[in-house]
Structures are given as structure tokens and as C-alpha cells.
C-alpha positions in Angstrom: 0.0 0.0 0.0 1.5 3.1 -1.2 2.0 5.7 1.6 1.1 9.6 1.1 3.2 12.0 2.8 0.5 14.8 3.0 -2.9 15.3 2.4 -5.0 18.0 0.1 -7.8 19.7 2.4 -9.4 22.8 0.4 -7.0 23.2 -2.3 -4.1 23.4 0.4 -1.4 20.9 1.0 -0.2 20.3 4.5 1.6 17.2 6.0 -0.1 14.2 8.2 -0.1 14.8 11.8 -0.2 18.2 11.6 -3.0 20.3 13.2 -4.6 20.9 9.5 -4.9 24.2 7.6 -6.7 27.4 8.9 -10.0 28.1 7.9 -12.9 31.1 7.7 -16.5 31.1 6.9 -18.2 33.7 5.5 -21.8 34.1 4.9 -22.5 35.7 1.3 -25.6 36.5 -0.5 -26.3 35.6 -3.7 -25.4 39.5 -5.3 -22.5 39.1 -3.3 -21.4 35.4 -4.5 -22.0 37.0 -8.3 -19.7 39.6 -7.5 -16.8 37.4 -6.2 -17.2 35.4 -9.5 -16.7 38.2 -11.7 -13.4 39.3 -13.5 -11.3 36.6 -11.8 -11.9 38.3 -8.4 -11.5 35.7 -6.3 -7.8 35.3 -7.7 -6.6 38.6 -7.1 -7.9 38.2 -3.6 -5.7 35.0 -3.3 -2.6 36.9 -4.5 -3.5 39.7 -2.1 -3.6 37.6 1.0 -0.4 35.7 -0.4 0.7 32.2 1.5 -1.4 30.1 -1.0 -4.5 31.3 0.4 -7.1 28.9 -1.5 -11.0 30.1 -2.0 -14.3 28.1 -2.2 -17.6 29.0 -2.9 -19.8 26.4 -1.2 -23.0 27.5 -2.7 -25.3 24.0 -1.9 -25.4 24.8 2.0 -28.4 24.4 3.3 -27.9 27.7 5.1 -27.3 29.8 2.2 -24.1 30.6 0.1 -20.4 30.5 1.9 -17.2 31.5 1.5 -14.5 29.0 2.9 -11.0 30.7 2.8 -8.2 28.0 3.3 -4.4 28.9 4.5 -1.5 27.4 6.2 -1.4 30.8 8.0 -3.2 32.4 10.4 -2.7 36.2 9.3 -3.0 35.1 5.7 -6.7 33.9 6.5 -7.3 37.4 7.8 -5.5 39.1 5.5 -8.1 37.0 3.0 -11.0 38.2 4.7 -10.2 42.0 5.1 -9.7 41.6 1.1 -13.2 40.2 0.7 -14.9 42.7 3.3 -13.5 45.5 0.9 -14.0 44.0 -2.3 -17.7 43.3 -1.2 -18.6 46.1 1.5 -20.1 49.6 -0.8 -20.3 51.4 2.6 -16.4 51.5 2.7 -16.1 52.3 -1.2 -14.7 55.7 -2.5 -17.6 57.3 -4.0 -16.6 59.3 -7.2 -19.2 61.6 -9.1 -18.4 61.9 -12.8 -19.7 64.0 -15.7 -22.9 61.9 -18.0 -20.7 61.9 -20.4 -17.8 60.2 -18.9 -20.3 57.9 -17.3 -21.7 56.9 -20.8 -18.7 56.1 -22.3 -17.5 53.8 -19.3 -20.8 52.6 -19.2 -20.3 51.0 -22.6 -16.9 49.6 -22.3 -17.5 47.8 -18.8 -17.0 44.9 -19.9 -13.3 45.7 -21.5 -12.2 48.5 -20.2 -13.7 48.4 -16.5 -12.1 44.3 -16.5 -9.1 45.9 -17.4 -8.6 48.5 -14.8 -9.9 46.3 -12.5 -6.9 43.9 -13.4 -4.1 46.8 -13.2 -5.0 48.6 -10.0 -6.8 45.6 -8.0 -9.4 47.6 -7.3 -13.3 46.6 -7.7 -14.9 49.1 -9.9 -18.6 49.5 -9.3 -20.9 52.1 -11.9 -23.5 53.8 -10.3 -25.5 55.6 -13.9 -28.3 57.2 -12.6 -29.0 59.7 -15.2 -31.7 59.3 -17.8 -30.3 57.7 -20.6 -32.5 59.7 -22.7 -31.6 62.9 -21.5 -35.3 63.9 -20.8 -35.1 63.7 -17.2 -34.7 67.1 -15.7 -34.1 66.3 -11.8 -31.1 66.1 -10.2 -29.4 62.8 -10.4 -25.5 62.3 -9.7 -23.5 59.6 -11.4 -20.9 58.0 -10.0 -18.0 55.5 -9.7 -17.5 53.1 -6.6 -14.4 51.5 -5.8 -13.9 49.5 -3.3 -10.7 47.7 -2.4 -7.6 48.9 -0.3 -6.6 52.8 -0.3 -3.6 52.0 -2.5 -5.9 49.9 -5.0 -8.5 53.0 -4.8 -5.4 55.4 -5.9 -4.1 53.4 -8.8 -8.0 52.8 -10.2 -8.4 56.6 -9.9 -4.9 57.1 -11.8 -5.8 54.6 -14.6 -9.6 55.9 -14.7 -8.5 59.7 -14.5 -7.4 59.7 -18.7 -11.3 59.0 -19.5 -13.0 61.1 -17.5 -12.3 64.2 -18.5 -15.3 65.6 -18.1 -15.6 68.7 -15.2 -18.4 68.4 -12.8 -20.0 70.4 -9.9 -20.9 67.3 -7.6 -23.9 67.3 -5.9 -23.8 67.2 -2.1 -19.8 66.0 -2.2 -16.7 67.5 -2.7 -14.6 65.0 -4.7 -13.5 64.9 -8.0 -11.4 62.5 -10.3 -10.1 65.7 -12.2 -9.4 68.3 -9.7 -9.5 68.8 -6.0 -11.8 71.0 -4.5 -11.4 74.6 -4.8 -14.4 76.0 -3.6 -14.1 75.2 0.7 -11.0 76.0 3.6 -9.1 73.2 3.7 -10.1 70.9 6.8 -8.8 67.3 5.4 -6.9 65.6 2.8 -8.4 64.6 0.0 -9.1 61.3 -0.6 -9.1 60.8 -4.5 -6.3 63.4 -6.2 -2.9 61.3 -3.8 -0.4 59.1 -4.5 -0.6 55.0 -4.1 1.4 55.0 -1.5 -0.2 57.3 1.0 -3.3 56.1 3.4 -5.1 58.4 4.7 -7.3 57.6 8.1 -11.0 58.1 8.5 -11.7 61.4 8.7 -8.8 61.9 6.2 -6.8 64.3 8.3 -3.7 62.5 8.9 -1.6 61.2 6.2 0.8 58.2 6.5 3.1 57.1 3.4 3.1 53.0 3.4 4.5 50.3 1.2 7.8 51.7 0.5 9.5 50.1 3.7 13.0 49.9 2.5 13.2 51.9 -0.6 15.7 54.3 -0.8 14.0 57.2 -2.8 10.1 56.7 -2.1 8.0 57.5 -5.0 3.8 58.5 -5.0 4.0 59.4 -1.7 2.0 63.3 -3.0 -1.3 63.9 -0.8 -3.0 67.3 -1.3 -5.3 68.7 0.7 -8.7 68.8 0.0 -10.0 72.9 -0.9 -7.9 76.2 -0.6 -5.6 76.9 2.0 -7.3 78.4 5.3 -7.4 82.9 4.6 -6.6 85.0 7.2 -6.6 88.5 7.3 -2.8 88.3 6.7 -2.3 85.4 4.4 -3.1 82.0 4.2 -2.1 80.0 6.8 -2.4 76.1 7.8 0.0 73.9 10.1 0.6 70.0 10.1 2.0 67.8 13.3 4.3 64.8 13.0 2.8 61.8 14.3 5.6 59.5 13.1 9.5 59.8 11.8 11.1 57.3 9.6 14.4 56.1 11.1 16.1 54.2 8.5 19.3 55.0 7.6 19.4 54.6 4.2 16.3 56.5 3.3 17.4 59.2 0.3 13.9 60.7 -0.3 13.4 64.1 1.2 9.9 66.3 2.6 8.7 68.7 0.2 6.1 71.7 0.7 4.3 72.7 -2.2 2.3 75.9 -3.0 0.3 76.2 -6.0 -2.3 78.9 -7.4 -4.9 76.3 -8.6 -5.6 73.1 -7.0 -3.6 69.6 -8.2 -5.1 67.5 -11.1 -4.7 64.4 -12.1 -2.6 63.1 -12.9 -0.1 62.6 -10.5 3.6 63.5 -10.3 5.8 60.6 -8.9 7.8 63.4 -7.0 7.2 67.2 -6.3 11.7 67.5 -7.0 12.4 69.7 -9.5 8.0 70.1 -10.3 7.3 73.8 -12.1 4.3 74.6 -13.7 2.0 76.4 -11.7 3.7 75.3 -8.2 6.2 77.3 -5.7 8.0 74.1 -4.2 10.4 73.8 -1.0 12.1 70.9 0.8 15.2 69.4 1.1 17.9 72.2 0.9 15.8 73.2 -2.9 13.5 75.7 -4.0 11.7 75.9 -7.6 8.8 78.0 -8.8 7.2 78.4 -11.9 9.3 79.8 -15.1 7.3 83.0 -14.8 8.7 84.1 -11.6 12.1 86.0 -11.9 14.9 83.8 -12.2 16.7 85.0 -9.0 13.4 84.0 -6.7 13.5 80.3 -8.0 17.7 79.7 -7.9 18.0 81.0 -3.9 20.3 79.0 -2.1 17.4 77.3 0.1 19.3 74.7 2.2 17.6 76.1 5.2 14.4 74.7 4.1 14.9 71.3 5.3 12.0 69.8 7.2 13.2 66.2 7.9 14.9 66.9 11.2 11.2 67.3 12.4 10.3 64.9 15.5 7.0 63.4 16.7 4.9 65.5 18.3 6.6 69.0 16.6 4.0 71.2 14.6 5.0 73.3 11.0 3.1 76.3 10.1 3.2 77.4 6.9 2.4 80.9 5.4 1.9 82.6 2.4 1.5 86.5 3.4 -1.6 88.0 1.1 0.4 91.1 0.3 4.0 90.1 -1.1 3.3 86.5 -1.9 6.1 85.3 0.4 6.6 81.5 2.0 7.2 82.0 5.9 7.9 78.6 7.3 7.7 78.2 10.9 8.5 75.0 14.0 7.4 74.6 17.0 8.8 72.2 19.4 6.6 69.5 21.4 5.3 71.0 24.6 6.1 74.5 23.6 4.0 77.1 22.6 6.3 79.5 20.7 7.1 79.2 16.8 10.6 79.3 16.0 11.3 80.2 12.3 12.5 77.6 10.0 13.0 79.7 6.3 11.3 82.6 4.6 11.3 83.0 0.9 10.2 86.2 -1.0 8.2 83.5 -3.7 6.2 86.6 -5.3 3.3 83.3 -5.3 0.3 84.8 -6.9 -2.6 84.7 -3.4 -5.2 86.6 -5.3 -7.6 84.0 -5.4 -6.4 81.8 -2.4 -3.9 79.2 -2.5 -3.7 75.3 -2.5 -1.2 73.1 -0.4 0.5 69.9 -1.4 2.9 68.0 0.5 5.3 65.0 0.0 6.3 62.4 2.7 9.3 61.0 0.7 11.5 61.5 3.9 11.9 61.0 7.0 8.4 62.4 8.4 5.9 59.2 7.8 3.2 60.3 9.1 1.1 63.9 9.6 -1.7 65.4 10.7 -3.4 68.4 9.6 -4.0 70.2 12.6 -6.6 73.8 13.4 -3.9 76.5 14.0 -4.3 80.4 13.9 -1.7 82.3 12.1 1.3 83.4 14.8 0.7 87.0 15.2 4.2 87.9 17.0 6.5 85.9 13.9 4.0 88.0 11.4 5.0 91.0 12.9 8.7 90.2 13.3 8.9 88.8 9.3 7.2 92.6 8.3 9.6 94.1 10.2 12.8 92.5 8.8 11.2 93.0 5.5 11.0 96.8 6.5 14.2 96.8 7.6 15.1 94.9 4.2 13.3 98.1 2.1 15.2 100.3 4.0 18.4 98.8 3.0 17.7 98.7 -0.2 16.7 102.2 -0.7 20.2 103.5 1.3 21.9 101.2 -1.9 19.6 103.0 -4.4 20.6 106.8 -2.8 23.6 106.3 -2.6 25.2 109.7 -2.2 23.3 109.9 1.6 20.9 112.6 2.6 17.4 112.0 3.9 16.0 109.6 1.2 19.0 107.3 1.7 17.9 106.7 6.1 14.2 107.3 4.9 12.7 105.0 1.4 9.2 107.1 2.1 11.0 110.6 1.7 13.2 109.5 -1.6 12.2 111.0 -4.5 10.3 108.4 -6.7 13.2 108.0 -9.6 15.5 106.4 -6.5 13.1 104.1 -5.8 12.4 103.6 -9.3 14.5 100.2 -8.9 13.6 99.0 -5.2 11.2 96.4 -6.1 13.4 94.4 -8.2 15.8 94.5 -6.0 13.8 94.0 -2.8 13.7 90.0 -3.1 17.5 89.7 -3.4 18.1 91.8 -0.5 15.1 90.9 2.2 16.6 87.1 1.0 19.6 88.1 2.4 18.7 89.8 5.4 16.5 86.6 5.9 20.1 83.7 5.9 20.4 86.1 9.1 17.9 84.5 10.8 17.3 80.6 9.9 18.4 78.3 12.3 21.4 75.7 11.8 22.5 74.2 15.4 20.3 71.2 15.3 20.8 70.1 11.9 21.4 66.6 11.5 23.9 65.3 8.7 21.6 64.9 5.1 22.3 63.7 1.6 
């Protein structure tokens, strides 16, 4: 009699004597066991989970339709069923509105193009068309796109859906878009939708945490944006973040970057915010670049202040764009304390006419933030006007130069000396500001 070594329990091998596989039951309905069935979902699950994490549909129980997930490992059973929760649970989807047209055409290629996308970003991709296909009905009805799966899966399926919808549209009763982020509210949150597959964002959306790039030396996606303009004051614009958790490894080359932009991001994506133009001012990691219409000696400063990875948990950054000049006022402010210390200022010349959009990216060492309710600090707004003053005066005393009255007084020169000031005035307030950045507790950086 031959003699078998193992035994084959629910498509999983495992060795006589041992205490068997691990095993989950779910209950399914029947919508729900048509669901798993579609598109080769069910396999995609298994290569989630990993481990050789074997599915069954047992659809002849007398109790109603099952779900029997098989594994050697424990986690890999759980990991299995978190995977079908999300693949199967709307109420955890990320619900999308889109344009009638751009519903129409997806409508219509679901079963090529939907299959597809579904493949690529492992994301389910549920169509909610609601409008009347006959364009007679006049009342108010939204289409939209669910997709449920992880929050990586849900950025990839919006990155891979984002070149056919093209489409703007005015949701109703929501503030996400595939196309744009919102530009119509204060910024409370991050926004869910327009961020790189690599950032998770928790429930509420107001702290952001880069994942899956655990050893990489130069992270990648890691962009999060958040979601409507950047909170007005009567000074500027002003909103402030809090590190919740540092990256520690050693040979992590990526680097924290704070970007400013005039109009909110769009898809898609860039992979990095280093060396980005366009319509963005961007800062981080000893660099500074802003768009090609901005004088040339604004976007080549030497910015190796503005370096924010030296950050520790529980520090807060408050950045500012003043409402007058257009200048980028970074400040810290140590855990427990209540002062802001200044980090960097940078006469930017940003265009804050119509409010201004933030955009951050975790590629460093900070791996986790939170967007936190902060009023502008009234005593470091003061103290930047003043050095700026004192920055015009300077100027003008270049601009006299024979002495007299206008050269101590800019107000009292007569108007063909000061013909030249506001060219000048970023160069010079720049160099009055290397006066006062901070470098004692600078750690050693790439």
C-alpha cells in the first residue's frame, strides 16, 4: 500500500499529523457570490492575502451561500478576509461623481475596459448611472463611480480611470473629484481621491501616512494634497501640520517637500514634487523651484535652510503665504512648547489673489502627519514685516547712494531712486533673511 506523505484539504497541502490548515466562513448573498465570480476576483484576492490562500464558494449549504477561505497561515486567512470585506462592502467604497458623459462612455466599455482597470489597480470598480439615458429627465441625479478595495488599489483605479474622464463636474452634495480637488471650501482634510498610491489616509482623512515603500531608498507617490484652498486670514493664508511618526532608516534618500500652487492639483499625478514647475512654488530638502514666470533670482535661492526632515513626533510646522508680497514664511514649534521658532522665509512673489492650494510630499523622513486647526502666529507676522521693512530700507540706502534724507528714509526718496527697489527687494530681504534661519540642530543629510 502506497504511503502519502500529506494530504489536500481545500486546495491546500499540508503534511499528516499536523493540526490541518486554517480556515474562515463567510456568509455571502447571492449578489455578493456573483460579485466574487466576476473578472477573476477571487484570484486577485488570493494573490493579495499571499501564503497560498485557497478560496471556495460552497453555494449548496443548506444555510445559504459560503465562503470558505483556506491557509496554512493564520494572518494570511485574515488578510483574505479583510480583502473580501472590501471588495464586497459599498459602505467603505470611495464614492466618485463623474460627468454623464464620462459615465456613458464607461458605461459602454464595462466589460473591456472596467475588466481591465480592475486587473491593473486591483481595485473593484462598481458604476452607479443614474441619469436618464434619454436625457429627458430634468431632476437632479448624480453619477458616480465606486471603488472599493484597499486605499492604494483605490489610488491606482483613480490614476488609470482619471485619462477618461475628462469631463468637469459640480458634484452634488460631495466635494470630490477624479479631475481636480476642490477649490471651492477652507481646507479641513486631505483629500481622498487626487494622492499618491502610496499614502493612506485615516478616517476622517486628516492624517496622512506614506506605506509600502519600507526599504526603498528614494520613495515615490507618496503626494497627498489637501482637500480645498488653504485656510485665509486676514494676513495670508495659513495652515499647520503635526508629525505623528519619523522614519528612522538609515538609508532612506527621499526628502519632505512643501508645495504651493495657485490652482488646485489634477490628475494626474507627479511621482515626486523634485524639481515640479508649472503652476507650483515648491520647497524641501535644501531646494526651491517655482514656476518659469517668476524671476529667475526668486527660483535659484540658495534654500538649504528649508529642510523639514529633522522634524520629531509631536513638533508642529506652520506654513504661510502672506496676502500682500506673496512670500513663503515657514515656521517650527517644538513639542510642549508654545512659541514658533522660524524655519525659512522665501520672498516666492506666489500669486494669493484668489487663495492658494497646499501639497505635500512624505518621501523622507516624516511618515506620518496630521493636519492640525492652527491660527496664524501673530508675533512671527510681525517680526517677518519688520525684517522686510528693515530689508526696504536697506535697499533704498543702496539706491541713494550719495546719503541725505532719502538714503535713512525709502518714504521721503524722491520716486526716480526708488524707481529700482522692487526688483531688488527679493534679493536683498533674501539676504537679510540667511540672518535668521536656524542651523545648530541640523542633522547630517544627503
Amino acid at each position: 500500500m502506497t504511503s502519502w506523505n500529506y494530504r489536500r484539504v481545500g486546495g491546500i497541502d499540508w503534511s499528516q499529523g499536523s493540526s490541518g490548515p486554517f480556515q474562515h466562513l463567510l456568509r455571502l448573498s447571492q449578489q455578493e457570490v456573483l460579485a466574487l465570480r466576476k473578472d477573476g476576483r477571487m484570484e486577485r484576492v488570493c494573490k493579495i492575502a499571499g501564503h497560498g490562500v485557497h478560496l471556495q464558494l460552497l453555494e449548496q449549504s443548506v444555510q445559504g451561500p459560503r465562503l470558505l477561505i483556506t491557509s496554512l497561515q493564520e494572518d494570511a486567512v485574515e488578510v483574505a478576509r479583510l480583502a473580501v470585506a472590501q471588495f464586497l462592502d459599498k459602505s467603505s467604497a470611495l464614492v466618485i461623481p463623474l460627468h454623464p458623459v464620462d459615465m456613458h462612455a464607461l458605461w459602454f466599455r464595462r466589460r473591456t475596459l472596467l475588466e481591465k482597470l480592475e486587473e491593473e489597480s486591483g481595485c473593484r470598480i462598481v458604476l452607479e448611472y443614474k441619469s436618464k439615458k434619454d436625457g429627458k429627465d430634468m431632476s437632479w441625479k448624480q453619477d458616480s463611480v465606486h471603488l472599493l478595495g484597499d486605499q492604494a488599489a483605490q489610488s491606482r483605479a483613480v490614476q488609470l480611470l482619471a485619462p477618461c474622464c475628462t469631463q468637469s463636474v459640480l458634484p452634488h452634495g460631495s466635494m470630490v473629484s477624479i479631475i481636480q480637488s476642490e477649490r471651492n471650501s477652507p481646507m479641513q482634510s486631505f483629500d481622498q481621491v487626487i494622492r499618491g498610491m502610496n499614502i493612506s489616509l485615516s478616517e476622517n482623512a486628516t492624517v496622512a501616512t506614506r506605506t509600502g515603500c519600507k526599504g526603498v531608498a528614494a520613495p515615490l507617490n507618496c503626494i497627498v494634497t489637501g482637500l480645498g484652498y488653504v485656510p485665509s486670514f486676514e494676513q495670508g493664508a495659513f495652515f499647520a501640520m503635526r508629525v505623528r511618526q519619523v522614519d528612522l532608516d538609515r538609508g532612506l534618500r527621499g526628502g519632505t517637500r512643501i508645495g504651493i500652487s495657485s490652482v488646485p492639483l489634477s490628475t494626474p499625478i507627479p511621482s515626486t514634487l523634485q524639481k515640479t514647475a508649472g503652476s507650483m512654488w515648491v520647497i524641501g530638502r535644501g531646494e526651491s523651484c517655482a514656476p518659469a514666470t517668476v524671476e529667475a533670482e526668486v527660483s535659484q535661492l540658495d534654500m538649504s535652510a528649508a529642510y523639514f526632515d529633522n522634524l520629531q513626533v509631536g513638533e508642529e510646522i506652520g506654513i504661510f503665504v502672506t496676502r500682500q508680497h506673496g512670500a513663503l514664511v515657514i515656521w517650527r514649534r517644538r513639542s510642549n512648547e508654545e512659541n514658533w521658532e522660524l524655519l525659512v522665509q522665501w520672498d516666492a512673489h506666489i500669486d494669493n489673489t484668489n487663495g492658494v492650494y497646499a501639497i505635500l510630499e512624505l518621501s523622507g523622513r516624516l511618515l506620518e502627519v496630521e493636519l492640525v486647526q492652527r491660527q496664524p502666529p501673530e508675533d512671527q507676522i510681525a517680526l517677518y514685516e519688520q525684517q522686510r521693512q528693515e530689508a526696504v530700507v536697506g535697499v533704498a540706502e543702496e539706491v541713494a547712494g550719495d546719503g541725505g534724507s532719502s538714503a535713512l528714509d525709502p518714504a521721503a526718496a524722491p520716486a526716480s531712486e526708488l524707481a529700482d527697489i522692487p526688483a531688488a527687494e527679493s534679493v536683498a530681504f533674501n539676504r537679510a533673511r540667511r540672518q535668521h534661519v536656524r542651523f545648530s540642530d541640523w542633522p547630517d543629510h544627503d
